[in-house]
VEXGU-752748 format. One line per field, with one value per residue: residue number from 1; x, z, y of N, C-alpha, C, O, CB in turn. Coordinates in pm, whole numbers, plus 32768, in hexadecimal, padded with zeros to 4 digits. Glycine has a CB too. Example, Ala and Ser with C-alpha at 12.3 -4.5 7.8 and 13.67 -1.06 7.14 Angstrom:
nr [1, 2]
n_px [8527, 8505]
n_pz [830C, 82C4]
n_py [7DC7, 7F1F]
ca_px [84CE, 8557]
ca_pz [830C, 82CA]
ca_py [7E3E, 7F96]
c_px [8528, 850A]
c_pz [830C, 8313]
c_py [7EB6, 8003]
o_px [8590, 853D]
o_pz [834E, 8324]
o_py [7EB4, 8072]
cb_px [846B, 8580]
cb_pz [8389, 823C]
cb_py [7E41, 7FC4]
This chain:
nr [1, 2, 3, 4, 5, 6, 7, 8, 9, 10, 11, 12, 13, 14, 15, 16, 17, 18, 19, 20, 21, 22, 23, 24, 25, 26, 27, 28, 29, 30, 31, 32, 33, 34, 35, 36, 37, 38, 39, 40, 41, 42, 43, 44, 45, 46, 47, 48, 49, 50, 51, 52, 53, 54, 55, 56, 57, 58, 59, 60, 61, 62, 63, 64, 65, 66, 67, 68, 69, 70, 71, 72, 73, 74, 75, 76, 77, 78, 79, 80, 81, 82, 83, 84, 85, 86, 87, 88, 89, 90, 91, 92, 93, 94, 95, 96, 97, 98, 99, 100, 101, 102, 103, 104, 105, 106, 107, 108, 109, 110, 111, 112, 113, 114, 115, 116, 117, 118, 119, 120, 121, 122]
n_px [7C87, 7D31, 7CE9, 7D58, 7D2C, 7CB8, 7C92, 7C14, 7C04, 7BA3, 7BD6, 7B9D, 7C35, 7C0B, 7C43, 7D1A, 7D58, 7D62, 7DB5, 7D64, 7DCE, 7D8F, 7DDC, 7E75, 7F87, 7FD0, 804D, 7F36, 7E98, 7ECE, 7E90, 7DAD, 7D73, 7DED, 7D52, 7C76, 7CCD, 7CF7, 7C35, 7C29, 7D4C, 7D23, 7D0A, 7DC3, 7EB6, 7F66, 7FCC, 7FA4, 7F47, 7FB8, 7F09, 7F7B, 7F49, 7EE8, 7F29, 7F9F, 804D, 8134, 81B3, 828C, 81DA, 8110, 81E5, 81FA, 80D5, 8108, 819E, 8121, 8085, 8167, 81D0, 80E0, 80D8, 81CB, 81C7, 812C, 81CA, 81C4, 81CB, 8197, 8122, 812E, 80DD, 80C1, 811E, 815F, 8279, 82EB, 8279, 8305, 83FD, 842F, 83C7, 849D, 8583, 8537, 857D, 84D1, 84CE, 8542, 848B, 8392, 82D2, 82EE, 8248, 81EB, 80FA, 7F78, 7F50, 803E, 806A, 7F8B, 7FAD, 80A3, 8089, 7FD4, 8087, 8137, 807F, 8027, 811E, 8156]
n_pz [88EF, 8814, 872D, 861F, 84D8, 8408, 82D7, 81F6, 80B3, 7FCB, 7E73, 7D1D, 7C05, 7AD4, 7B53, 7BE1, 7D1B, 7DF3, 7ED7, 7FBD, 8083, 8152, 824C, 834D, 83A3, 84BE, 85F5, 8677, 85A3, 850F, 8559, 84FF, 8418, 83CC, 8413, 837D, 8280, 8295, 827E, 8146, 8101, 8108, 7FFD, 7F27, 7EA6, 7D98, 7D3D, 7DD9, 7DC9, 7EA7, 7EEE, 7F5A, 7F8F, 8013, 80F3, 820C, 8304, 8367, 8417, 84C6, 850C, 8460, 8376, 8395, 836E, 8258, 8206, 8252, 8174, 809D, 80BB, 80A9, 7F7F, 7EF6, 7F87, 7EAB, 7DD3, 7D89, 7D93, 7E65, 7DDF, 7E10, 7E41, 7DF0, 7EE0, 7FCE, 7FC4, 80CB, 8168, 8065, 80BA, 81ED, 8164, 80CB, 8176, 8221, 8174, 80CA, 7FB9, 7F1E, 7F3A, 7EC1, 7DC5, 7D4B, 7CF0, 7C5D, 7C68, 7C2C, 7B49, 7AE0, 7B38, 7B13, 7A01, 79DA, 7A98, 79BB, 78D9, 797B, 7987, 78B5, 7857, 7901]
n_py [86A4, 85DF, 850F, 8445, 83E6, 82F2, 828C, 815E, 80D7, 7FFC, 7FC6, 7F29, 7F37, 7EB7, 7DAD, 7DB9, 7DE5, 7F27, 7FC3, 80FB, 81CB, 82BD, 83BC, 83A3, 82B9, 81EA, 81B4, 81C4, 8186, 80CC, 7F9E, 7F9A, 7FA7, 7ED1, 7E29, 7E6C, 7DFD, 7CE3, 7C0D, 7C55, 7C23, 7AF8, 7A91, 7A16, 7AF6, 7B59, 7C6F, 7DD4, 7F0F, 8029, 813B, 8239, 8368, 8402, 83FE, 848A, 847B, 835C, 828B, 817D, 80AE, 80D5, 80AB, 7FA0, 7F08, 7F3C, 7E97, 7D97, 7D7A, 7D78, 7C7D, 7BC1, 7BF1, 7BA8, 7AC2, 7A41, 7A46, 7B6D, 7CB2, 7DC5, 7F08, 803C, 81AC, 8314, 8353, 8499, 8571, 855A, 846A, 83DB, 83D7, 8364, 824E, 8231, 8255, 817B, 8084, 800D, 8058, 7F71, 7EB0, 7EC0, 7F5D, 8091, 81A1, 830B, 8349, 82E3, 8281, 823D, 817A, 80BE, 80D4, 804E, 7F5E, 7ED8, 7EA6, 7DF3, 7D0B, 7CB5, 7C72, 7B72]
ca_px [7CDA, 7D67, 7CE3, 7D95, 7CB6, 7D05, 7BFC, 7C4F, 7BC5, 7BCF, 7B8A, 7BD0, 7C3E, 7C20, 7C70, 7D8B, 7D37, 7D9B, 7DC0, 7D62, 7DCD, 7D46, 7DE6, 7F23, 7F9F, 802F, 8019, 7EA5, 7E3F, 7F1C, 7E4E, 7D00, 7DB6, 7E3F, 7CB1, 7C2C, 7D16, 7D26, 7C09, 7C67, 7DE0, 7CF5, 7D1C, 7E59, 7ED6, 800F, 7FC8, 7F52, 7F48, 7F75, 7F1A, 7FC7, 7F73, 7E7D, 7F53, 7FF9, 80B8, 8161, 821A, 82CC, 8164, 80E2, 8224, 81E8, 80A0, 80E4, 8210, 80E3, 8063, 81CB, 81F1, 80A7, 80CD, 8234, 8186, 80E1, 8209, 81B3, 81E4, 815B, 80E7, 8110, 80D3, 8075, 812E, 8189, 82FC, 82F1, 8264, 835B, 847B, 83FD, 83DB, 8520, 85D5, 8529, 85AD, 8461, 84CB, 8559, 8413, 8330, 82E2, 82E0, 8220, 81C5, 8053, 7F3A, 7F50, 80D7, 805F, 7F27, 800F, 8141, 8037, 7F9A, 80DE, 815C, 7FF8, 803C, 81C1, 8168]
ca_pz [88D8, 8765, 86E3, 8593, 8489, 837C, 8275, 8193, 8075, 7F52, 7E0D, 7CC4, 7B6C, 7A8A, 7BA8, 7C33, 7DB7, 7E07, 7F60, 7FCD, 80FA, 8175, 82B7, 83AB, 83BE, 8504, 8673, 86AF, 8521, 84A0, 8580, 84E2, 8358, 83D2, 842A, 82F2, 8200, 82F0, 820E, 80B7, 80FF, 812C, 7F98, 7EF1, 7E43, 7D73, 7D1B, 7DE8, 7DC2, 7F19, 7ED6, 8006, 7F59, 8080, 816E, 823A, 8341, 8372, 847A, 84E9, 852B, 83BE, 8327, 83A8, 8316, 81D3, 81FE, 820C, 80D5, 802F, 80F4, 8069, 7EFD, 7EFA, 7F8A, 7E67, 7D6A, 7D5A, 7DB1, 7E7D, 7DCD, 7E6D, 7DBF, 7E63, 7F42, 7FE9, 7FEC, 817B, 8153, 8030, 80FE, 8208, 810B, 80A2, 81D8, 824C, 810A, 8090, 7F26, 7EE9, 7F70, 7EAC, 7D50, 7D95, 7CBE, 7C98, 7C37, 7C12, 7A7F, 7AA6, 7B8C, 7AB0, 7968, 7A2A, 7A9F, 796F, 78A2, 79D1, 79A4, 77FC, 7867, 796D]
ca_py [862E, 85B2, 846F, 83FA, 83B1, 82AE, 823C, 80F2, 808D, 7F88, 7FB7, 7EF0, 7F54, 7E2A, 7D5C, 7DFB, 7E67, 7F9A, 7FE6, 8160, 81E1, 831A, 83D9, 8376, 822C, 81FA, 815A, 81C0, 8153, 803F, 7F45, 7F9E, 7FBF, 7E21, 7DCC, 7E7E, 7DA0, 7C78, 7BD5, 7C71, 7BA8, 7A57, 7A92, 7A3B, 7B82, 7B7E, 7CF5, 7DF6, 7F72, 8064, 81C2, 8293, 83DE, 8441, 83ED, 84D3, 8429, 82C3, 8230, 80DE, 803E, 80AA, 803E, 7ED7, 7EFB, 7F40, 7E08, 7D27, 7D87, 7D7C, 7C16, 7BA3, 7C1B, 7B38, 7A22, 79FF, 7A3A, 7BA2, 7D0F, 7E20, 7F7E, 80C8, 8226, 8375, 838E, 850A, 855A, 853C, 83DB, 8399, 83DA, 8304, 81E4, 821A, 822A, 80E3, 8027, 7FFA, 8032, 7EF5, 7E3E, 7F03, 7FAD, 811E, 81F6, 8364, 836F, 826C, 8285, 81FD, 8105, 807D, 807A, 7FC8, 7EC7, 7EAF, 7E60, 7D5D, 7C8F, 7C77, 7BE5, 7B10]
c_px [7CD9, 7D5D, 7D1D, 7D29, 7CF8, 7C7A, 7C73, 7BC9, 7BE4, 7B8A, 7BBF, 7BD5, 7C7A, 7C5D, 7CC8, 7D3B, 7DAE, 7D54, 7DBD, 7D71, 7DBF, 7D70, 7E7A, 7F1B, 7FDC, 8021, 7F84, 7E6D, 7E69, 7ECC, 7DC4, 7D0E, 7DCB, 7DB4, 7C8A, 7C82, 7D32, 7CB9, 7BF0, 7CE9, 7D8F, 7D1F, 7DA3, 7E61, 7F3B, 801D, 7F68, 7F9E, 7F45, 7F86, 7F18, 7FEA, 7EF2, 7E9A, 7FBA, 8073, 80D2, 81BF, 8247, 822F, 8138, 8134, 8207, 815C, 8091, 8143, 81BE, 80BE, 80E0, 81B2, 8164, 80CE, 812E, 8237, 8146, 8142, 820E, 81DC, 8183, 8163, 80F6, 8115, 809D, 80B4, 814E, 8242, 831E, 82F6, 82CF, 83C1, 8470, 8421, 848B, 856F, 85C1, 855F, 8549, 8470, 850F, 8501, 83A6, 8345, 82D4, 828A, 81F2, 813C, 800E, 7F4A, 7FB7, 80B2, 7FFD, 7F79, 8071, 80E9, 7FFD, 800B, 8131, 8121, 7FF8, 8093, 8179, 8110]
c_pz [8843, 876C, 8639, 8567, 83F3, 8342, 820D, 8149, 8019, 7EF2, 7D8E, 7C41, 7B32, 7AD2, 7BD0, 7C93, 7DC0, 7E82, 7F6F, 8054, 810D, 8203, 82DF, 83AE, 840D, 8569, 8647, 8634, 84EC, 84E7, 851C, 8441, 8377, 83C5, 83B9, 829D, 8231, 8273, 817C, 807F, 811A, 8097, 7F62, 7E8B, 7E3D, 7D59, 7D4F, 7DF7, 7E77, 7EF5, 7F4E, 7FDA, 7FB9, 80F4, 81B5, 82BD, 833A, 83CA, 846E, 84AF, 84A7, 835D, 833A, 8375, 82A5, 81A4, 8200, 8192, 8069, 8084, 808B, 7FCB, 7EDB, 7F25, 7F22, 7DB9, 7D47, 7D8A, 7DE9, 7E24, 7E12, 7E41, 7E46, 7EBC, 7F6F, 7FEE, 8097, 8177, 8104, 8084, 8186, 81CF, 8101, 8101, 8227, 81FE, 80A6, 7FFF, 7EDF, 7F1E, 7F16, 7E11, 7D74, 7CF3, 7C8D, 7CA5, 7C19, 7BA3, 7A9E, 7AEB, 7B4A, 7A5B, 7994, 7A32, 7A2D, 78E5, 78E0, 79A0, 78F2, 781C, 78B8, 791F]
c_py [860D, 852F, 8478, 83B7, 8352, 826E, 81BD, 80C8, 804B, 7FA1, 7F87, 7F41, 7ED1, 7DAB, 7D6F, 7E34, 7EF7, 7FDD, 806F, 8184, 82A0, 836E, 83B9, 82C7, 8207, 8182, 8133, 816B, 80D0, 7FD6, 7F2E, 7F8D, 7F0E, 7DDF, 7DDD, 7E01, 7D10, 7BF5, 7BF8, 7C30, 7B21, 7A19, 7A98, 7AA3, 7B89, 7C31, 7D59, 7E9C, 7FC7, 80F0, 8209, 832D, 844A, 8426, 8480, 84CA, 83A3, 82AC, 819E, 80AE, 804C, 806D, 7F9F, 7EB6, 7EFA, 7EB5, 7D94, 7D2B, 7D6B, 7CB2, 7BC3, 7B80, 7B80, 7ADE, 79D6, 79ED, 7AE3, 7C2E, 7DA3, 7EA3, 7FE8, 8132, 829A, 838C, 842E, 850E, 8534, 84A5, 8384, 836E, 8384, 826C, 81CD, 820F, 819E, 8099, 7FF2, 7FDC, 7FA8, 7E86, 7E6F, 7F5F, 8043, 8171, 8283, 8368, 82EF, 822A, 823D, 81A0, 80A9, 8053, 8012, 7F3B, 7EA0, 7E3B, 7DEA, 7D03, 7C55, 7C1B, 7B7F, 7A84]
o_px [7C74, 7DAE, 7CEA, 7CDC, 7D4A, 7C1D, 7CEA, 7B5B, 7C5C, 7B10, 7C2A, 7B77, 7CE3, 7C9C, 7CE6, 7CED, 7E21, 7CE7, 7E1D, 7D1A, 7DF6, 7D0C, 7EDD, 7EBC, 804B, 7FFB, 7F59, 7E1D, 7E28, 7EB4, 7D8C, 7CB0, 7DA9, 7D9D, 7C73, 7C3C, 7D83, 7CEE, 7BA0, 7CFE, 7DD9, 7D48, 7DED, 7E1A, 7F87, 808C, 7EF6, 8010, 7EE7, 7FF5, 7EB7, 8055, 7EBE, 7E4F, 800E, 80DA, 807A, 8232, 8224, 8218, 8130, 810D, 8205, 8155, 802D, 8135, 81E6, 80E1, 80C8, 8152, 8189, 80DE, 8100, 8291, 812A, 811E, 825A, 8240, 8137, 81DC, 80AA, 8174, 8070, 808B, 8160, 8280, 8379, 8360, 82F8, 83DD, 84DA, 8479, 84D6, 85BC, 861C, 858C, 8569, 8440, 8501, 8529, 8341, 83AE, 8297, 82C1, 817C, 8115, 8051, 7F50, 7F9D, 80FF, 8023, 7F9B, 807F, 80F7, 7FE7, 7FF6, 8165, 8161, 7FD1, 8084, 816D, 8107]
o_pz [8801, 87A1, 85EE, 85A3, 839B, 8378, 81EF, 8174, 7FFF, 7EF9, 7D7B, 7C1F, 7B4B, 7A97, 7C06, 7C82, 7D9B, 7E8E, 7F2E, 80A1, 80BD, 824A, 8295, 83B9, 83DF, 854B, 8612, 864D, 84AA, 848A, 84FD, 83FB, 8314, 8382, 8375, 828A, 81F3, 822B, 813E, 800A, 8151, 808C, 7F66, 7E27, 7E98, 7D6A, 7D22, 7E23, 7EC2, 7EDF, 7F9A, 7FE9, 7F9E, 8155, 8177, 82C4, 82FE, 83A6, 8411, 8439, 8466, 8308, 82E7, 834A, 826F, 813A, 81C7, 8145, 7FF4, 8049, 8023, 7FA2, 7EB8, 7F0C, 7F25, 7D55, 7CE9, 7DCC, 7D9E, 7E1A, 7E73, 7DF3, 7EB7, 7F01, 7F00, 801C, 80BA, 8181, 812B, 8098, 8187, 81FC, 8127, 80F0, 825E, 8242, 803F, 7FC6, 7E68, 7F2B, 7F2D, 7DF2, 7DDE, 7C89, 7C9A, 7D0E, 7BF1, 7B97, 7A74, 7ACD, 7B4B, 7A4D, 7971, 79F1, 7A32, 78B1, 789B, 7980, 78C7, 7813, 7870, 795B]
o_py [8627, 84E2, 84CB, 836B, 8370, 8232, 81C5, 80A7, 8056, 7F9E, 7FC0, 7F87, 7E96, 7D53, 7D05, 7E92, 7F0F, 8015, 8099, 8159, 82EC, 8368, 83BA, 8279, 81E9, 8111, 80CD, 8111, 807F, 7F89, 7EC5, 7F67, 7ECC, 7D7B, 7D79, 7D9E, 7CCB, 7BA0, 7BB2, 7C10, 7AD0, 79A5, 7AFA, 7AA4, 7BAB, 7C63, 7D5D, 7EAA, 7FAC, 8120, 8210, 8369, 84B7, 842D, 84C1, 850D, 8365, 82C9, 8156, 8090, 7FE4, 801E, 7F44, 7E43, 7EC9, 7E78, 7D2F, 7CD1, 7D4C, 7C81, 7B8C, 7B0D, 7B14, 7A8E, 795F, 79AE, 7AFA, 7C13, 7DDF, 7EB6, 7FE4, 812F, 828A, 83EA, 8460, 84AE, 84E9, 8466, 8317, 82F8, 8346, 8223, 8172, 81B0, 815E, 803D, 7FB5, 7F7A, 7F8F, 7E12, 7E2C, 7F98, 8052, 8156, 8264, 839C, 8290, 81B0, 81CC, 8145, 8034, 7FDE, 7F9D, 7ED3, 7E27, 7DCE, 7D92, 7C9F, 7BE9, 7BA2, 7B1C, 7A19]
cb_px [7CA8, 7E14, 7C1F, 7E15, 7C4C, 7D99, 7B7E, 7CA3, 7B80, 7BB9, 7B53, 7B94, 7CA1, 7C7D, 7C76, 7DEC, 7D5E, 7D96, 7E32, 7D0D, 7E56, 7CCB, 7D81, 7F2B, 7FC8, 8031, 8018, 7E52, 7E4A, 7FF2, 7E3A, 7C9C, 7E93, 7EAA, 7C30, 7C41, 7DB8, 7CE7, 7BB8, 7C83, 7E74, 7C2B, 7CD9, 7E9F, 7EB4, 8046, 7FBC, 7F06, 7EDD, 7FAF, 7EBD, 8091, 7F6D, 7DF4, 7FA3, 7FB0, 80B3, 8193, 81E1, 8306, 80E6, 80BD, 82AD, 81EA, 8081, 8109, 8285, 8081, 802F, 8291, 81F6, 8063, 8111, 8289, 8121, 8047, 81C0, 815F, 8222, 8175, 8082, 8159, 8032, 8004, 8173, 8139, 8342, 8257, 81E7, 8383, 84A4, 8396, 838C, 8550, 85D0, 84AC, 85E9, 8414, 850B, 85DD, 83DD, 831E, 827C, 83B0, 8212, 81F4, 8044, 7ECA, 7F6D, 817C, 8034, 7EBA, 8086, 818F, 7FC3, 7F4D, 8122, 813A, 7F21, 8088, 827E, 811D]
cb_pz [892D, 872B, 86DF, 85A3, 8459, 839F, 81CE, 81E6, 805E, 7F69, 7DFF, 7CBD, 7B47, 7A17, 7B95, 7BE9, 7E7F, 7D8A, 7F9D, 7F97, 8132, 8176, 82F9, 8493, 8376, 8536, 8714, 86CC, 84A3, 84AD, 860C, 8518, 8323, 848B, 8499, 82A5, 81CC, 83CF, 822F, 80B1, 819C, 8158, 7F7D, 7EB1, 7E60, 7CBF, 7CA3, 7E46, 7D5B, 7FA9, 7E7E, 804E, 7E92, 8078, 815F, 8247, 83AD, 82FB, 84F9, 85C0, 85AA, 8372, 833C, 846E, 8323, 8186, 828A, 8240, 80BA, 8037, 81B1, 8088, 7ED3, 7F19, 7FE1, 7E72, 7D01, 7D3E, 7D5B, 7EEE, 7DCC, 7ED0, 7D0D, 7EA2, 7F5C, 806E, 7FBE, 81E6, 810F, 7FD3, 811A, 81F6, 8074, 8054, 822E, 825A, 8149, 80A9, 7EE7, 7EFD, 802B, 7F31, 7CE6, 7DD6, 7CC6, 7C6D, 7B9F, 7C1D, 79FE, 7AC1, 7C1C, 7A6F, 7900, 7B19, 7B02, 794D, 787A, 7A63, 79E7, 776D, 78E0, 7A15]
cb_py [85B6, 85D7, 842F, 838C, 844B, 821F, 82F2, 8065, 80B3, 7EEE, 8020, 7E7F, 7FDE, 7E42, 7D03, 7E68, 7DF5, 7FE8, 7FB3, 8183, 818F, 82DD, 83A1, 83C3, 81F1, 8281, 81B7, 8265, 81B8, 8015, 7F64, 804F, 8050, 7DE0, 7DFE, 7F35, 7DE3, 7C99, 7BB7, 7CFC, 7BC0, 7A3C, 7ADA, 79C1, 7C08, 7B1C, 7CF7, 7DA2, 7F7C, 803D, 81F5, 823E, 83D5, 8419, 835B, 8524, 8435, 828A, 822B, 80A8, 8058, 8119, 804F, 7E8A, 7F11, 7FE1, 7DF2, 7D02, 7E25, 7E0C, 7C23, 7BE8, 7CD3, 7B44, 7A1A, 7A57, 79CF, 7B7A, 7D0E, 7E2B, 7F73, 80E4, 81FA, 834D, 834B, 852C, 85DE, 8577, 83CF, 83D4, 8473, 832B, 820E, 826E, 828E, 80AE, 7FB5, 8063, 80A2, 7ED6, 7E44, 7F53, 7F83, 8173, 81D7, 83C2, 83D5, 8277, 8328, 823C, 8129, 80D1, 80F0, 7FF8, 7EBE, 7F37, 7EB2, 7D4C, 7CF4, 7CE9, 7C20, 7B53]
């Protein structure tokens, strides 16, 4: 039998989170990805990084996970992060509409500098 494995973790650069996701993001996982970040969103975050470059699938149920995180971000005035992704995943993204909710990035580096020159303007 095939269990789906998803790891999450958090880690900061200069106070920017940066969300790591690790595995499929789907039915079976997007519940357990909503619990992990359930008290990390207790924290208002105008800016948060999701690196989806270890992901290898995504469905409906992970898109609506990553829609809290964009929902969050713009609660606070601000904008979700996303970098890494696989072309599979891109295309995905993109057919949901995602890119106009969301900064898109290719690589962590364009995603660090982008945030870094936002946090001077703002």
């Amino acid at each position: 039998m095939f269990f789906a494995a998803m790891n999450v973790a958090i880690e900061y650069v200069n106070d920017l989170p940066i969300v790591i996701v690790n595995g499929r993001l789907d039915t079976v996982t997007a519940p357990a990805f909503d619990a992990h970040l359930g008290p990390f969103l207790a924290t208002p975050r105008p800016r948060i990084l999701l690196d989806l470059s270890q992901v290898g699938y995504i469905s409906s149920a992970g898109l609506r996970s990553v829609l809290q995180l964009v929902k969050h971000t713009a609660a606070k005035g601000g904008r979700l992060g996303l970098f890494g992704a696989q072309p599979a995943i891109m295309e995905v993204i993109e057919i949901s509409g995602f890119p106009t909710l969301v900064d898109l990035y290719p690589d962590r580096e364009a995603a660090l500098a982008a945030s870094k020159v936002e946090s001077k303007g703002a």
